[in-house]
ROSE-4610 file (N, C-alpha, C; in Angstrom, 1 decimal, always signed):
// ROSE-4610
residu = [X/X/X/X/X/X/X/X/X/X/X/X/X/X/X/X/X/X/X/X/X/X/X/X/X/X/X/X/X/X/X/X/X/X/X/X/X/X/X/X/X/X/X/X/X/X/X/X/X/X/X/X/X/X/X/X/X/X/X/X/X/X/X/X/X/X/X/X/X/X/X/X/X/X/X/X/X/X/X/X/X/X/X/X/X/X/X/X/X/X/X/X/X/X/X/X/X/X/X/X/X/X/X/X/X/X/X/X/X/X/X/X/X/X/X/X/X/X/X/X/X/X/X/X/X/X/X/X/X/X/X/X/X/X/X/X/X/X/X/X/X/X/X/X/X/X/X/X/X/X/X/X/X/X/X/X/X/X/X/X/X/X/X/X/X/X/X/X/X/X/X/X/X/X/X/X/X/X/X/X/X/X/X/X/X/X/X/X/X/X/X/X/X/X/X/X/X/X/X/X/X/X/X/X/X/X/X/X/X/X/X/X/X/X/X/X/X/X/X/X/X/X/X/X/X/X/X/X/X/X/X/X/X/X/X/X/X/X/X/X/X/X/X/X/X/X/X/X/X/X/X/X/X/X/X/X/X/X/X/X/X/X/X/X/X/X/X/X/X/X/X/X/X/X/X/X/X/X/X/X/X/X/X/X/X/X/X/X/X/X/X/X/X/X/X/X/X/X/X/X/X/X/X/X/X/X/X/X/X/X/X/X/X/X/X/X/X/X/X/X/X/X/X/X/X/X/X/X/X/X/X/X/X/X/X/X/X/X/X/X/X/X/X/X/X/X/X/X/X/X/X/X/X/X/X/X/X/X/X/X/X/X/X/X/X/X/X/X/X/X/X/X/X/X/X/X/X/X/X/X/X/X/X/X/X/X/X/X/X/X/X/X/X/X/X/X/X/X/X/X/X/X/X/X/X/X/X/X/X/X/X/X/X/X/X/X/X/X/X/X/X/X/X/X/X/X/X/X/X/X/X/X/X/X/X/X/X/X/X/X/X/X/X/X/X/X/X/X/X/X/X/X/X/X/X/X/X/X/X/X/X/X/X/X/X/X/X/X/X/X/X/X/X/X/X/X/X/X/X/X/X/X/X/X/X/X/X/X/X/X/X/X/X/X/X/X/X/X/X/X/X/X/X/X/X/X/X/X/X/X/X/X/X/X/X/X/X/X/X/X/X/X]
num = [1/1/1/2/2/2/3/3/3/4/4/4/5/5/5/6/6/6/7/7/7/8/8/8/9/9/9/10/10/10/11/11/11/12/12/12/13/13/13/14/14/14/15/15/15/16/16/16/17/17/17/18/18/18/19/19/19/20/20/20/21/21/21/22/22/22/23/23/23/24/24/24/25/25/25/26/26/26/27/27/27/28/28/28/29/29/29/30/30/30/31/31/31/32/32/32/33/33/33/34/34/34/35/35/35/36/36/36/37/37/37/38/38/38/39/39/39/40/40/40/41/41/41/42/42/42/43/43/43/44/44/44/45/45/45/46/46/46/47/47/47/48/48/48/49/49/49/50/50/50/51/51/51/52/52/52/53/53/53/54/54/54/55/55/55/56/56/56/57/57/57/58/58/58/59/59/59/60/60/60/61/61/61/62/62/62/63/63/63/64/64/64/65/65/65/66/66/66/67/67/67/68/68/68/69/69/69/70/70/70/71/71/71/72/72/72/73/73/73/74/74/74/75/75/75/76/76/76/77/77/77/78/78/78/79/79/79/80/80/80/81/81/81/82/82/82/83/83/83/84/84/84/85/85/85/86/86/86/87/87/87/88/88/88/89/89/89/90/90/90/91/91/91/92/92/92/93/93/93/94/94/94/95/95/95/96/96/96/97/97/97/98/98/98/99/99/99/100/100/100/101/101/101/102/102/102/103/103/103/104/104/104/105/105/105/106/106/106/107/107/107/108/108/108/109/109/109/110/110/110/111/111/111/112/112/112/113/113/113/114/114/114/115/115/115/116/116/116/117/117/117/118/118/118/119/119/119/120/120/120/121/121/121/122/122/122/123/123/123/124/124/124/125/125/125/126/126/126/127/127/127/128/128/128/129/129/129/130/130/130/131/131/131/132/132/132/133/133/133/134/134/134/135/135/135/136/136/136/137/137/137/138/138/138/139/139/139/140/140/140/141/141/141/142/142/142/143/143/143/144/144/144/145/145/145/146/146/146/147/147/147/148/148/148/149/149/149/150/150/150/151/151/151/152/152/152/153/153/153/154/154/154/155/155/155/156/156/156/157/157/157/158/158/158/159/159/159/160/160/160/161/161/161/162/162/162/163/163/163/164/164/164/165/165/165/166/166/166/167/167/167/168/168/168/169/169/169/170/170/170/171/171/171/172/172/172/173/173/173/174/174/174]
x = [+29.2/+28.2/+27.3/+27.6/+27.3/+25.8/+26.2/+25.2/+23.9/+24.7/+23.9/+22.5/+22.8/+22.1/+21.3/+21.6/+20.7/+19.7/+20.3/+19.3/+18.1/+18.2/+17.6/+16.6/+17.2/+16.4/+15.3/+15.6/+14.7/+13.9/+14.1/+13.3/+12.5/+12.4/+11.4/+11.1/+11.3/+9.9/+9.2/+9.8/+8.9/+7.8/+8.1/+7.4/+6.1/+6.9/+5.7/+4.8/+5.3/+4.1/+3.9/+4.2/+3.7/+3.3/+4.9/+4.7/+6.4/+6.7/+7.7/+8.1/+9.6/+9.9/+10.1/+9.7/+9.8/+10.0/+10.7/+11.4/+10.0/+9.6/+8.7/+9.2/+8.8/+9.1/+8.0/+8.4/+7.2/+7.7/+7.0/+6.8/+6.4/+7.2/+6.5/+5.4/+4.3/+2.9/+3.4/+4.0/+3.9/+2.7/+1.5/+0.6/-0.3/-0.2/-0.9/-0.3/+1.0/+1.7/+1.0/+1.1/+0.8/-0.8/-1.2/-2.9/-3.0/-4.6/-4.7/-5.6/-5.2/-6.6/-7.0/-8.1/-8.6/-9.6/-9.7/-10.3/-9.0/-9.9/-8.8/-7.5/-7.7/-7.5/-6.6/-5.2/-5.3/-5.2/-4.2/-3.9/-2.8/-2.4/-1.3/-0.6/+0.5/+1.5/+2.9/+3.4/+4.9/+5.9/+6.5/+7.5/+8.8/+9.8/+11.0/+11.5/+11.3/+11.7/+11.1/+11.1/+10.7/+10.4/+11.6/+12.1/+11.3/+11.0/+10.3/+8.8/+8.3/+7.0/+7.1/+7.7/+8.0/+7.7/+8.3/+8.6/+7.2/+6.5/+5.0/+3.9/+4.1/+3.7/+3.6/+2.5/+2.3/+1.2/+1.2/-0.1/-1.3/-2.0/-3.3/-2.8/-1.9/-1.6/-0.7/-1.1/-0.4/-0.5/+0.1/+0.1/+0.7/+1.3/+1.9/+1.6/+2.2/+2.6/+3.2/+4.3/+5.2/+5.3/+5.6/+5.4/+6.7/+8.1/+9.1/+9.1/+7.9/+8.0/+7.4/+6.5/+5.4/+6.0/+6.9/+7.3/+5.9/+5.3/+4.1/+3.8/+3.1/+3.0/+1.7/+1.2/-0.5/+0.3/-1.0/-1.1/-2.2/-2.5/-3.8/-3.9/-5.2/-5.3/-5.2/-5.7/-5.7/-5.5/-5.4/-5.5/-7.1/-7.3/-8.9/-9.0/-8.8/-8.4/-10.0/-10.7/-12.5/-11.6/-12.3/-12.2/-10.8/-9.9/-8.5/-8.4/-8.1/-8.0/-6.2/-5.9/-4.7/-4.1/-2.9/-2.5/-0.1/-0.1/+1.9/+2.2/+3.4/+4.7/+4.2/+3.4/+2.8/+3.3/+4.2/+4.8/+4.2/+3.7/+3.2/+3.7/+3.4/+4.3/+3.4/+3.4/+2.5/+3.2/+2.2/+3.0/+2.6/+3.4/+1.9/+3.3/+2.8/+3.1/+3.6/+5.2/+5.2/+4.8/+5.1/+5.0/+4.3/+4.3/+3.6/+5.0/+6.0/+7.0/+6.6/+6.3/+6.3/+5.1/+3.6/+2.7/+2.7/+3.7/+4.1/+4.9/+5.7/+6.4/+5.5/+4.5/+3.3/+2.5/+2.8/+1.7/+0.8/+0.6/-0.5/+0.5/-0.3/+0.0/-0.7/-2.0/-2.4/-2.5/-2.4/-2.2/-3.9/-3.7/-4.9/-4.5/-5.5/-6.1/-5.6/-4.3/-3.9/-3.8/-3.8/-3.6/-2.5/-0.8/+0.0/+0.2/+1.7/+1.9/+3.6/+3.3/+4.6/+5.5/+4.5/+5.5/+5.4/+5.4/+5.7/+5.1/+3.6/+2.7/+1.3/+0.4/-1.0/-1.9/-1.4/-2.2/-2.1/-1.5/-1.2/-1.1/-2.6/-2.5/-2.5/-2.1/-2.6/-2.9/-3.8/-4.5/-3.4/-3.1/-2.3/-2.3/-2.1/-2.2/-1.1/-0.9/+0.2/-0.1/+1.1/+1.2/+2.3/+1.3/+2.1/+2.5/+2.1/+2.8/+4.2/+4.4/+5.0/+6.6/+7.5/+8.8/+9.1/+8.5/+8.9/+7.9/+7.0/+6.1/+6.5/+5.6/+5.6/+6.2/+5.8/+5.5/+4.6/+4.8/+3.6/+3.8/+2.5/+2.0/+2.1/+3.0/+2.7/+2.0/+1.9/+1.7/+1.2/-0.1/-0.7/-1.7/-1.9/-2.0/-2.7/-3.9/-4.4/-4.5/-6.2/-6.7/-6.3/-6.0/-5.9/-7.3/-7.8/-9.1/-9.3/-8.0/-7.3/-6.7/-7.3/-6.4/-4.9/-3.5/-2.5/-1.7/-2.5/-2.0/-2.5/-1.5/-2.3/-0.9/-1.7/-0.8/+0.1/+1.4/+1.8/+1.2/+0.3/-0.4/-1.1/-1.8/-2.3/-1.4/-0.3/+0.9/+1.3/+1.5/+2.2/+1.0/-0.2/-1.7/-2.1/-1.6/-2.1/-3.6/-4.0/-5.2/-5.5/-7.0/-7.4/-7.9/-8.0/-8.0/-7.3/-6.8/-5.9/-6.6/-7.4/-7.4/-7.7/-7.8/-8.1/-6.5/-6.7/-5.3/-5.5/-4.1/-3.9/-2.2/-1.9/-0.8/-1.0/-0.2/+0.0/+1.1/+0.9/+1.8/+1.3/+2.4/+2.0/+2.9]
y = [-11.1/-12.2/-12.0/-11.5/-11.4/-10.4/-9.0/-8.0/-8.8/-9.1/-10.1/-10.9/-11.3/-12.6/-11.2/-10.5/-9.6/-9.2/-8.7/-7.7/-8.9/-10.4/-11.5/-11.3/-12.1/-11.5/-11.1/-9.4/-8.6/-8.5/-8.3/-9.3/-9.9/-11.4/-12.5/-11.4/-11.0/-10.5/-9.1/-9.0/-8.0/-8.0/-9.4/-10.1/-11.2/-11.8/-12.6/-11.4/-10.3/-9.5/-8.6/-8.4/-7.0/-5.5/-5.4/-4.3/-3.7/-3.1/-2.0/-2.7/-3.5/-3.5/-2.5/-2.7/-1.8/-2.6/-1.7/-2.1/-1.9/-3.5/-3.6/-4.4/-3.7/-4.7/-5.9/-7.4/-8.3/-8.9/-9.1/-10.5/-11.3/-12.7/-13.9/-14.0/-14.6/-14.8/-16.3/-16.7/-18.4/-19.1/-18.4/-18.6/-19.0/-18.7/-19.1/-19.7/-20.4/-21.1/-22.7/-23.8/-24.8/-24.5/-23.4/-23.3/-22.9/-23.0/-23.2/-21.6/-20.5/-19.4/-18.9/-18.9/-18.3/-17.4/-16.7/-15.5/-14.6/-13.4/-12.3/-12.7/-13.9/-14.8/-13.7/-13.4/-11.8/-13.1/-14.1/-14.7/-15.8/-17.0/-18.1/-18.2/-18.6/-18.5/-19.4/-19.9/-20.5/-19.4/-19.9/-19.0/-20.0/-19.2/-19.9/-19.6/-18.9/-19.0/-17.4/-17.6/-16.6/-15.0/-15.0/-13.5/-13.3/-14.0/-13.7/-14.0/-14.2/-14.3/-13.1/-12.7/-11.2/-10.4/-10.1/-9.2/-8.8/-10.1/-9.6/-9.6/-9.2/-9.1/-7.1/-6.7/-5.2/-4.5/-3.3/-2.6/-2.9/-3.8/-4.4/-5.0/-6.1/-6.7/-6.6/-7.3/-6.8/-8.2/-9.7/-10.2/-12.2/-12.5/-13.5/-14.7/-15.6/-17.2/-18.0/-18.9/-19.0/-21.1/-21.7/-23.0/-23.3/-24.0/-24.0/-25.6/-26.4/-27.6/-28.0/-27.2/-26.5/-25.7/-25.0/-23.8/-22.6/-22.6/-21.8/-20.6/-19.7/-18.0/-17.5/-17.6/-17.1/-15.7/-14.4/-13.1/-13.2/-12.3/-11.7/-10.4/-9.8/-8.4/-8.2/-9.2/-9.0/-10.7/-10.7/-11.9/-11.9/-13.0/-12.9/-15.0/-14.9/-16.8/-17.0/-17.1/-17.7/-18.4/-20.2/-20.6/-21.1/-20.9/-22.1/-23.4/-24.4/-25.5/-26.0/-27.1/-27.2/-27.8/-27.1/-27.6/-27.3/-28.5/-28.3/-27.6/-27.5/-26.4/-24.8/-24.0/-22.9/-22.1/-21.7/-20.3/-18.8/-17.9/-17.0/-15.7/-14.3/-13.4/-12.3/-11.6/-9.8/-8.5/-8.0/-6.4/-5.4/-5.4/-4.9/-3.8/-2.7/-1.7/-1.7/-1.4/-1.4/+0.3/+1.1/+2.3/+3.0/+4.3/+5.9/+5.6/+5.9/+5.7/+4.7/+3.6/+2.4/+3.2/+3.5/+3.7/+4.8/+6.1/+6.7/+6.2/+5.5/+4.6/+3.8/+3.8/+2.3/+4.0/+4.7/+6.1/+6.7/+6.5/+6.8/+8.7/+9.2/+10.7/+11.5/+11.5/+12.2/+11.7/+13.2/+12.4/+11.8/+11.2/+10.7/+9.4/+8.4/+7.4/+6.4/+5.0/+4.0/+2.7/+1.8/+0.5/+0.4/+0.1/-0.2/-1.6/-2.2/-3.6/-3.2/-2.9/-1.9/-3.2/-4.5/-5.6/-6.7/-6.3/-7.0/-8.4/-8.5/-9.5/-8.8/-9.6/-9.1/-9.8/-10.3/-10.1/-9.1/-8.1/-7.5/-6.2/-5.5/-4.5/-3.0/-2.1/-0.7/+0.5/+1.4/+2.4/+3.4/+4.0/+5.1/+6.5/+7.8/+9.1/+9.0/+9.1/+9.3/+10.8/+11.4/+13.0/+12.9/+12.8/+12.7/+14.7/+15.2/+16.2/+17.0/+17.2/+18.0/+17.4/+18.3/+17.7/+16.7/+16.6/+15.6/+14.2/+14.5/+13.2/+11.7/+11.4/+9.2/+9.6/+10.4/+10.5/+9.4/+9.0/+8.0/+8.6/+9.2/+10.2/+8.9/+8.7/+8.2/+8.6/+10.1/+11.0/+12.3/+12.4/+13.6/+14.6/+15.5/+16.5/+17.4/+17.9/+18.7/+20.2/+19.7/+20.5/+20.1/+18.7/+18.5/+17.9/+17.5/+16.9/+15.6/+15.1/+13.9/+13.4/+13.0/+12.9/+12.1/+12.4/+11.8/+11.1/+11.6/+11.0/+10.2/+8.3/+7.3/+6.5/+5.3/+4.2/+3.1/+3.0/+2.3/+1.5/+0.2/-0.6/+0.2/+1.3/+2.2/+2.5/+3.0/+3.7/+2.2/+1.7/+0.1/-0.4/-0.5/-0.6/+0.6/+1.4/+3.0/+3.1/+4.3/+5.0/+5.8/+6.0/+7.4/+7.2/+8.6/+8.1/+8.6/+7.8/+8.6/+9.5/+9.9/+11.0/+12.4/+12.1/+13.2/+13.3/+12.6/+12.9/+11.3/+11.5/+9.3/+8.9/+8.4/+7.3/+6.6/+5.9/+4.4/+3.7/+3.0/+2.1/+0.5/-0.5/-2.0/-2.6]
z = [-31.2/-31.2/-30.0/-28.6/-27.9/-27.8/-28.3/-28.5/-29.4/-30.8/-31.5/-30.8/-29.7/-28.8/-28.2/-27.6/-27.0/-27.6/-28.8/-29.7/-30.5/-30.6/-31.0/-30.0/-28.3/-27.5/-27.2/-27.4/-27.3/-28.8/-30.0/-30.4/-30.6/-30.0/-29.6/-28.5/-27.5/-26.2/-27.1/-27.7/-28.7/-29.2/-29.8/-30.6/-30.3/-28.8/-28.0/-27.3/-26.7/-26.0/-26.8/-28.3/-28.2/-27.7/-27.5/-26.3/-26.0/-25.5/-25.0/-24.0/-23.7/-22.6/-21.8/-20.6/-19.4/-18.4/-16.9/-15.8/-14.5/-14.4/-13.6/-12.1/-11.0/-9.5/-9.6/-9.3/-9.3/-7.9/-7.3/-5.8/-5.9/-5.9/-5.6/-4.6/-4.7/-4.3/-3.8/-2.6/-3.0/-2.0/-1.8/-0.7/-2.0/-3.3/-4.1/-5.4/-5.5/-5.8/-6.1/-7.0/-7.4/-7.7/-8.3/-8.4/-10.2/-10.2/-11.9/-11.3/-11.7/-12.1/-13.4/-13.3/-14.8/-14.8/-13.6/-13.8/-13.7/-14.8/-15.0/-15.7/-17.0/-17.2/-18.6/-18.9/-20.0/-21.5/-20.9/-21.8/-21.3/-22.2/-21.9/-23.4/-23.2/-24.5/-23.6/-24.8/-24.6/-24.2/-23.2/-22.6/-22.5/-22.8/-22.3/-21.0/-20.7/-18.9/-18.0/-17.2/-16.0/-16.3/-17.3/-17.8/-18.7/-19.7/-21.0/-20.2/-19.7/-18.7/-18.0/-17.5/-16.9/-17.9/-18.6/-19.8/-20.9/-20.8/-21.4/-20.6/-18.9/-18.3/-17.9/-19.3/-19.2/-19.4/-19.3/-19.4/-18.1/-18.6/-18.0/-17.1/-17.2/-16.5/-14.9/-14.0/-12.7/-12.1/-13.3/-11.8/-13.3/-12.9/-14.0/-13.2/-13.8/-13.4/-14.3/-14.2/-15.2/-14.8/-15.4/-15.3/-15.9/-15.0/-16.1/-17.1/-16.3/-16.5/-18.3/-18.1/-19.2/-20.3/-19.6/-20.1/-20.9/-19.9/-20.2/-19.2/-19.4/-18.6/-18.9/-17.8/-17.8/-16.9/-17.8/-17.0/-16.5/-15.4/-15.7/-15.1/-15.2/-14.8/-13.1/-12.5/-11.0/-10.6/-8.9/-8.6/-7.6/-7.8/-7.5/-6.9/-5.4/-5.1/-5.1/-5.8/-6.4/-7.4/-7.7/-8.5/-9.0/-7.7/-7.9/-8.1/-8.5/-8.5/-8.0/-7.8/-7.6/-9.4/-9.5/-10.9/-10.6/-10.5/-10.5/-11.5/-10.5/-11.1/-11.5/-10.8/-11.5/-9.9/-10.9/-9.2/-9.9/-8.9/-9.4/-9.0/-9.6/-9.0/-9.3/-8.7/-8.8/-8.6/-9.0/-9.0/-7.9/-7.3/-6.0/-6.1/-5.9/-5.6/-3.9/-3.3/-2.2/-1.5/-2.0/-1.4/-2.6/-2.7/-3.6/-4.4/-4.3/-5.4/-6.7/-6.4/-7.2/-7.7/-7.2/-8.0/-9.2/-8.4/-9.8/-10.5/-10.6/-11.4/-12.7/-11.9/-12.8/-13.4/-13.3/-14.5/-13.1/-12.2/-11.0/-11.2/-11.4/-11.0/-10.3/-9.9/-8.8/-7.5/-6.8/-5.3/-4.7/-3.7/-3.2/-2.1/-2.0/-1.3/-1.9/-2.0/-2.6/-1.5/-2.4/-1.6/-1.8/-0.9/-1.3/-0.3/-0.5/+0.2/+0.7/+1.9/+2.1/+2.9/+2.9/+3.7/+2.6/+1.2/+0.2/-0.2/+0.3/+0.1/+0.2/-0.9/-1.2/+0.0/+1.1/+2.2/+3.3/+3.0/+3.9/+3.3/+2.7/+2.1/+3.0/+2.8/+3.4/+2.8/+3.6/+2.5/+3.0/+2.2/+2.8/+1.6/+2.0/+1.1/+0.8/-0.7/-2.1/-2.1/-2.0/-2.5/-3.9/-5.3/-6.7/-7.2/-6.1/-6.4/-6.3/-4.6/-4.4/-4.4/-4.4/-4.8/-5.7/-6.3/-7.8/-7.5/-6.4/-6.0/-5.3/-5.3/-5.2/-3.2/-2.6/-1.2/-0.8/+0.4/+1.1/+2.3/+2.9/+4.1/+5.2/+5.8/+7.3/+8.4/+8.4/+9.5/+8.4/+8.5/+8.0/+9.2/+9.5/+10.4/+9.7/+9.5/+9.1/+9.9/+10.7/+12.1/+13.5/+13.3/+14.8/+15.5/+14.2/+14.6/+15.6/+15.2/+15.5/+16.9/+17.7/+18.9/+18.7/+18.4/+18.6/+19.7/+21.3/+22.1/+22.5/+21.9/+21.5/+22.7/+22.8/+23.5/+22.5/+22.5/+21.4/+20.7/+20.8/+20.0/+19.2/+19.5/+18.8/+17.4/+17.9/+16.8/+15.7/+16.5/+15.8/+15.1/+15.6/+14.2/+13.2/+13.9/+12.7/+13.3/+12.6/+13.3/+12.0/+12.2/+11.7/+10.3/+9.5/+8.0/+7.1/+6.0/+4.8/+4.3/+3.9/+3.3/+4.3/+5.3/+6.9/+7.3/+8.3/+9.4/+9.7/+9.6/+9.7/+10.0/+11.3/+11.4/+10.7/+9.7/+8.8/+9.4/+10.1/+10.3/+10.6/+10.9/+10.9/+12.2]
């Protein structure tokens, strides 16, 4: 009986997102918690709880909000705070990539220049070099060295803010 309930389940989240479940990291946002947004607006539908609001939270989307009072789940493509109003019970959660791992995880395969949230909130973004190549990839460059163009003999606050630039020669740190 038990399997039974699973395979129903999955199922219904089949069926409400249309889509492939997949294993996505999400972070509660609670700085923008009790708010109505509707820009980037993907869509709203009946949800029964948290999980199934997670769960058709794909593709496009990078960023949910789930109402258990409601029992309702707005996605949308980004978070964008233009045009909030205050609206209860709406806790929200995103996808923010913490490190280069996560972003190859989300399909990002070349290396380059990314925003990640390596202290697990979308105020506190950093740009840092993803190397999606070498050793199997999803690297995040803290310390990249090219030429030497770079002066590295810095005074701690320097090291503790980061310096320089990602895609050159760049400390990343916070």
């Amino acid at each position: 009986m038990g399997a039974l309930c699973v395979i129903i389940l999955a199922l219904v989240f089949f069926a409400k997102c249309q889509s492939t479940i997949i294993s996505r990291k999400y972070t509660a946002q609670l700085q923008i918690d009790e708010q109505n947004l509707n820009e980037d607006l993907l869509g709203e539908h009946d949800s029964s709880s948290v999980i199934v609001c997670a769960a058709c939270c794909q593709k496009e989307c990078s960023f949910y909000g789930f109402n258990p009072q409601k029992k309702k789940c707005r996605t949308h493509t980004k978070i964008i705070k233009s045009g909030m109003f205050t609206e209860a019970g709406w806790r929200y959660y995103s996808l923010i990539p913490i490190d280069c791992k996560d972003l190859q995880a989300d399909g990002q395969l070349n290396s380059g220049v990314y925003e990640i949230y390596p202290y697990g909130t979308i105020t506190s973004p950093v740009q840092a070099y993803c190397d999606m190549t070498k050793m199997g990839g999803g690297w995040t460059a803290i310390q990249k060295r090219i030429t030497g163009s770079l002066d590295f003999d810095r005074n701690w606050r320097e090291y503790k803010n980061g310096f320089g630039l990602p895609e050159q020669e760049v400390w990343v740190a916070r």
